[in-house]
N, C-alpha and C positions, 0 to 999 in steps of 0.2 A: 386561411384561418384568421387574420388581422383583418380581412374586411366584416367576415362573420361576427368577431369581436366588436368592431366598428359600427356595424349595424344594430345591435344591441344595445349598447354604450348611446349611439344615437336617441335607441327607440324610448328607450330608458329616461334619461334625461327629456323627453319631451311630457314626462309626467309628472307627478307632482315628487317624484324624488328628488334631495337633493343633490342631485350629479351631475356632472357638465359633460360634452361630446367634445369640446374645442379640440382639447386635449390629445385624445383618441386619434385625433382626426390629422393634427400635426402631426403627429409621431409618423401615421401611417405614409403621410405625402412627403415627409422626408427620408424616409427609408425607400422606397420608391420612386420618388424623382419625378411622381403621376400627382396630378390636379384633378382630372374630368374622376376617372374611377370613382377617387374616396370622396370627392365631393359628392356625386350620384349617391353613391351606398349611403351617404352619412342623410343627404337629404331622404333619399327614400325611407329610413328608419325615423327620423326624426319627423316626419310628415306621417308614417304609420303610428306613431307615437301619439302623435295632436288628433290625428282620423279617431284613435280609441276614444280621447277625451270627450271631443265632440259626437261621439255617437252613444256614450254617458251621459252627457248633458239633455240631448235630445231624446234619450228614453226617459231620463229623469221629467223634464220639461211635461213632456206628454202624460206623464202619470199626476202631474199637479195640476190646479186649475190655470185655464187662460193668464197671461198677465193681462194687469187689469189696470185702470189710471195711476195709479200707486205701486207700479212696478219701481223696485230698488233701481237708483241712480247709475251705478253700472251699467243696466240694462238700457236707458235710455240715454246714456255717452253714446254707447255702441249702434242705437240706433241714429244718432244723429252721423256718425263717421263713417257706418255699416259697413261694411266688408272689408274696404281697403285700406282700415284698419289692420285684418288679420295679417300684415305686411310685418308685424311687431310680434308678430308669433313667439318668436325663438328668446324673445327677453324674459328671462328668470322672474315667474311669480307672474308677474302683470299678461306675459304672452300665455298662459293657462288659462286664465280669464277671460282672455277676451277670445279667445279658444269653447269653454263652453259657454258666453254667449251666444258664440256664433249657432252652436248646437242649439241653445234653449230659444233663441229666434228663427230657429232653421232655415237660416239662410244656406239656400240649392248647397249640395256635396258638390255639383261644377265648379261652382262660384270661390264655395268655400276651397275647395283645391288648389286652384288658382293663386289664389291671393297668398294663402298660406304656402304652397312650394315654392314660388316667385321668392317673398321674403327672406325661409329656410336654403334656400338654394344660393341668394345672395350672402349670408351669412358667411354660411360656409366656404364659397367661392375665397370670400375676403379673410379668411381664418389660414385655406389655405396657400393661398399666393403669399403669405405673410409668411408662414413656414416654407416656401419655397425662396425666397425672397431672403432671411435671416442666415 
């Protein structure tokens, strides 16, 4: 039931609500004494979280016109950094963003995966070895 919760609180927090996973995600690797598990569970909801955003972006993206020389500045940071940038994922507010750019430039669902569970995965690694650790 606590990973189910977990996964949620994860998926949740990867959108624009404002909720945090960290939390969640303590409790559950100190009450267990497991790393791999809740870190898996919390990345896979939090990486399903960002998959939603960015597959918003890119339907959104697709129903407006091309960008065009005068694409908003956002868009062109991101192109200049591209993808592994999406390593910032998981940062409140700014990782949304750069989240569906990555959708509204559609960069590959491989690519974008990649970058974004690497980062999501690191996070949380480091979230909880800290609650193991304290």
């Amino acid at each position: 039931m606590e990973l189910w919760a977990l996964l949620v609180s994860s998926f949740l927090a990867a959108t624009v609500l404002p909720l945090a996973s960290e939390l969640p995600l303590a409790v559950v690797v100190r009450r267990h004494g497991d790393l791999l598990l809740p870190v898996a569970v919390a990345t896979l909801g939090n990486f399903a979280g960002a998959c939603t955003t960015y597959a918003l972006a890119r339907a959104a993206a697709a129903k407006l016109a091309p960008p065009s020389a005068a694409a908003p500045r956002a868009l062109m940071v991101f192109g200049r950094y591209g993808a592994p940038s999406l390593v910032l994922s998981w940062v409140p507010i700014f990782g949304d963003a750069i989240v569906a750019l990555a959708g509204v430039s559609r960069v590959p669902i491989v690519t974008f995966s990649l970058w974004t569970i690497l980062g999501k995965a690191l996070r949380y690694a480091a979230v909880g070895w800290v609650a193991l650790s304290v």
